[in-house]
C-alpha positions in Angstrom: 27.3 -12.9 -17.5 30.8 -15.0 -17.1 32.9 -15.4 -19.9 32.9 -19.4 -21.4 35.6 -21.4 -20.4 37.9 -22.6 -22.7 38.9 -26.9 -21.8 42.9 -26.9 -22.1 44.8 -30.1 -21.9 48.1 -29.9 -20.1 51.1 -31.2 -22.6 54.3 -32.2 -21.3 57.4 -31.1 -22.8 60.5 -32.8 -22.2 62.8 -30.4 -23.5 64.0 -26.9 -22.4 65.5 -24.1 -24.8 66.1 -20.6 -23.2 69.1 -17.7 -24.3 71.4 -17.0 -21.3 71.0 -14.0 -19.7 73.3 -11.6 -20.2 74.9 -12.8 -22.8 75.6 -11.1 -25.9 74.1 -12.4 -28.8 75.6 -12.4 -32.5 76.0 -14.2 -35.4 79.8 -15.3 -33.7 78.1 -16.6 -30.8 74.7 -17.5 -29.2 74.4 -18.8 -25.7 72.0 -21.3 -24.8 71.1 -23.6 -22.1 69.5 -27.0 -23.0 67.8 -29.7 -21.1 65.9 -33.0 -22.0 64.6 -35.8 -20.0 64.6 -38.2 -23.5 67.2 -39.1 -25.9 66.8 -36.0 -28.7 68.4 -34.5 -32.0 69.6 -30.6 -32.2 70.0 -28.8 -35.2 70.7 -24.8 -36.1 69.6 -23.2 -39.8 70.9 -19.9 -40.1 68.4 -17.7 -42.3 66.0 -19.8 -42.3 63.4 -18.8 -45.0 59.9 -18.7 -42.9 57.5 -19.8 -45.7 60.3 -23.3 -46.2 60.4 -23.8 -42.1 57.1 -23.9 -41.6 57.1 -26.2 -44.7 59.3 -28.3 -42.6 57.9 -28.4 -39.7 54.2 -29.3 -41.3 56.4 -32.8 -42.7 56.8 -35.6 -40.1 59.4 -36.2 -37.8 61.5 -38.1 -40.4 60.8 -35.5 -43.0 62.3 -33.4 -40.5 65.4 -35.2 -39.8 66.0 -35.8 -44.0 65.8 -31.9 -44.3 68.3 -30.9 -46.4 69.0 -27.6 -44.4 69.2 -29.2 -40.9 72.3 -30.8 -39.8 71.5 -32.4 -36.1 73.5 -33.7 -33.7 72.6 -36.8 -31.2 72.5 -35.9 -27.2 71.4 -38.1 -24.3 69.0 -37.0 -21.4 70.7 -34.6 -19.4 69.6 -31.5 -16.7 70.2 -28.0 -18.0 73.7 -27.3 -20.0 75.2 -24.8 -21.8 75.2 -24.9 -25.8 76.7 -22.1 -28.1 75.8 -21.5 -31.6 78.0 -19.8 -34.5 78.0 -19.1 -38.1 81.4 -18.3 -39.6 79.0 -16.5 -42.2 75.9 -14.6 -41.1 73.3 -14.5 -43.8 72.1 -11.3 -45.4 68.5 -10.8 -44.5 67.9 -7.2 -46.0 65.8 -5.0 -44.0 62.4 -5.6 -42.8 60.1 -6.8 -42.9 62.0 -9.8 -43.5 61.5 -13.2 -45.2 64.1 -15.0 -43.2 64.6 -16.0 -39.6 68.1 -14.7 -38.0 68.2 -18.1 -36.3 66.1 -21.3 -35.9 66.8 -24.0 -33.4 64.9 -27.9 -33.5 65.1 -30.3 -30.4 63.5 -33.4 -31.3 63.4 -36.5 -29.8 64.7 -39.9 -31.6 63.1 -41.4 -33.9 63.5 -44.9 -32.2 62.1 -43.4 -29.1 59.0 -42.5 -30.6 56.9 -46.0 -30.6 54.7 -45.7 -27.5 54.0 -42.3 -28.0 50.4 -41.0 -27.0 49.1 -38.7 -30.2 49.5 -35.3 -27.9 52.7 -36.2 -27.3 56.1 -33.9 -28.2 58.2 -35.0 -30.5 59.7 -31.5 -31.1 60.4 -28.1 -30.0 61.0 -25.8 -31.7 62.6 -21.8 -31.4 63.1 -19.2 -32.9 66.2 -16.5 -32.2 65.8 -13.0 -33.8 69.7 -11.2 -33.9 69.8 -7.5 -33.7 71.2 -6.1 -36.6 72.1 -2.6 -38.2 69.1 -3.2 -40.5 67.0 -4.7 -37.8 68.1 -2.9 -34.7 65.2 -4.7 -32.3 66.6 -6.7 -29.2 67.8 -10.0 -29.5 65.5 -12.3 -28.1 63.2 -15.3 -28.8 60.3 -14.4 -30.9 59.0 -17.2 -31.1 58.7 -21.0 -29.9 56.9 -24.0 -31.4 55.3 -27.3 -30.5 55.7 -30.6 -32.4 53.3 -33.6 -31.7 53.4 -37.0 -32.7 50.0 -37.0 -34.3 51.7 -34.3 -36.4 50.4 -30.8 -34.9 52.2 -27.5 -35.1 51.3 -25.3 -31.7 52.3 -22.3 -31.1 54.0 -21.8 -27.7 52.3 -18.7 -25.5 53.8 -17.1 -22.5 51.1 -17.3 -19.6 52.0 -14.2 -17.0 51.6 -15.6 -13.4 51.5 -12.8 -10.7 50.7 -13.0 -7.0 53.1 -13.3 -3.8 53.8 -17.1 -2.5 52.3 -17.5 1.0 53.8 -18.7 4.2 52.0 -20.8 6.0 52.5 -21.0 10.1 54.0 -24.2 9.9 55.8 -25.3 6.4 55.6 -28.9 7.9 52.1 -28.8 9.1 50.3 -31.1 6.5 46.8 -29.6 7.3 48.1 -26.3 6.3 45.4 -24.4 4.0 48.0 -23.6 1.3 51.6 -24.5 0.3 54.2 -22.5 0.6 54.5 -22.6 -3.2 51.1 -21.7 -3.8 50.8 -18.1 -5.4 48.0 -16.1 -3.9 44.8 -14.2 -6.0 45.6 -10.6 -6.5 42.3 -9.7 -5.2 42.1 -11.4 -1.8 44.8 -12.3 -1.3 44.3 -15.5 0.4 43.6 -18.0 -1.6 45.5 -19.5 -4.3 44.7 -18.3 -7.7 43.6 -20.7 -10.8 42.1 -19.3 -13.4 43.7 -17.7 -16.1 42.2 -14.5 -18.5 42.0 -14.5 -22.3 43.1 -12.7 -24.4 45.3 -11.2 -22.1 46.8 -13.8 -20.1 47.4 -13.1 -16.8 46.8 -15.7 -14.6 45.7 -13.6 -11.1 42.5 -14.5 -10.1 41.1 -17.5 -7.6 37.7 -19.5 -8.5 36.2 -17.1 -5.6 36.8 -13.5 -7.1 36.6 -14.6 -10.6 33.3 -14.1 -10.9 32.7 -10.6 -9.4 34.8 -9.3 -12.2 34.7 -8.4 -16.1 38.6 -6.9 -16.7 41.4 -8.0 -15.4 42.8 -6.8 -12.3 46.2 -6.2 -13.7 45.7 -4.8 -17.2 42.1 -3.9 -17.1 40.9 -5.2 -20.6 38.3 -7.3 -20.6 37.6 -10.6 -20.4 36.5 -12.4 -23.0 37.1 -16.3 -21.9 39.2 -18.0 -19.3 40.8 -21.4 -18.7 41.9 -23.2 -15.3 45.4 -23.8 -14.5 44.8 -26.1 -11.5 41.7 -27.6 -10.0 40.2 -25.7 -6.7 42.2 -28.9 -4.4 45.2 -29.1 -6.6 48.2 -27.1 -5.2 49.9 -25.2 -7.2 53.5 -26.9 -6.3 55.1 -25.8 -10.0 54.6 -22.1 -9.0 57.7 -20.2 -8.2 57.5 -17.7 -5.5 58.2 -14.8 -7.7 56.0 -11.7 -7.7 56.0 -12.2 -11.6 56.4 -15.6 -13.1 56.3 -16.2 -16.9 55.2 -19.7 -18.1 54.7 -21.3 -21.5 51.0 -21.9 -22.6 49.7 -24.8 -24.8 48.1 -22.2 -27.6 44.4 -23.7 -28.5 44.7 -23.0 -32.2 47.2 -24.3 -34.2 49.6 -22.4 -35.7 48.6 -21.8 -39.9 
């Protein structure tokens, strides 16, 4: 019996928030690169207590912005730039488990841009930085990432694990060709593009073909209990990189309590 498919609706985000790699991360200094395609605020709380951020980030945007712990600065639109954060006084968190955040970080777009927003719209990102420490000595990474809308849901931000090798079609120019060149192939066959994605695991491996022969993942072999599609069977799959492993962000259904 197939697993039910789960309907996912794609959500555009118009901001981008990563660490830079290689990059040493401390309360003196956290590298960042930033990008935006609208007008948006950005603001850094250091120890952030979790139960008062997500108390925060449940207000509306201009609850947000009047938040007595957030200090943000204006930016225009701009492509991907550096951004370093500091604290001349790291806070003391105590050992875990923990009731503060090492670091939280809020893009959100201006207010006055906000009029002909769609409901499903973002208004928001939001991330969260955990910094090793001796009382905490787990890596320093992002831990977390979350999803503002303008009808005032909190999502939580998933990482969807692509895998396949890109194709190369005869002719790249060739406009009958079966499959772009950015197309990442179904682990199983091989030869056509894959779209469907597995829950709870997420890997995203199989095509619409192969899918239904199997009942585990070909990658991590746990089963699978639902799926979703990432692209219809005559969309190309254009936004794929041609990476043998490809991590991208996924719209969690449930919203984050």
């Amino acid at each position: 019996m197939q697993p039910p498919r789960l309907m996912m609706q794609r959500v555009h985000i118009p901001f981008t928030f990563k660490l830079q790699e290689n990059e040493r991360i401390g309360y003196d200094g956290v590298s960042c690169c930033v990008s935006s395609t609208v007008r948006y605020w950005h603001a850094s709380w250091w120890g952030a207590p979790v139960r008062e951020l997500h108390r925060t980030l449940w207000g509306t945007l201009a609850e947000i912005f009047s938040s007595a712990h957030l200090d943000f600065t204006l930016n225009n639109a701009h492509d991907e730039k550096p951004l370093r954060l500091s604290t001349p006084e790291p806070p003391q968190l105590g050992p875990p488990p923990r009731a503060c955040y090492p670091l939280v970080v809020i893009l959100a777009r201006d207010e006055r841009d906000t009029g002909d927003l769609r409901p499903d719209d973002t208004v928001a990102l939001v991330t969260v930085v955990h910094i090793r420490d001796e009382q905490c000595p787990l890596p320093s990474g992002i831990i977390a990432q979350y999803l503002k809308q303008a009808n005032g849901h909190l999502s939580c931000l998933k990482q969807l694990y692509v895998t396949g090798d890109a194709c190369e079609p005869d002719y790249p120019d060739d406009a009958h060709s079966a499959h772009s060149a950015h197309d990442a192939l179904c682990c199983v066959c091989a030869s056509q593009p894959l779209s469907r994605a597995l829950l709870p695991c997420r890997h995203a491996c199989l095509c619409a073909r192969c899918f239904p022969k199997l009942d585990k993942c070909p990658i991590c072999r746990s089963a699978i209990t639902s799926y979703f599609c990432i692209r219809n069977d005559e969309e190309p799959l254009s936004e794929m990189k041609q990476q043998p492993l490809f991590n991208r962000r996924l719209f969690n259904l449930f919203h984050y309590h």
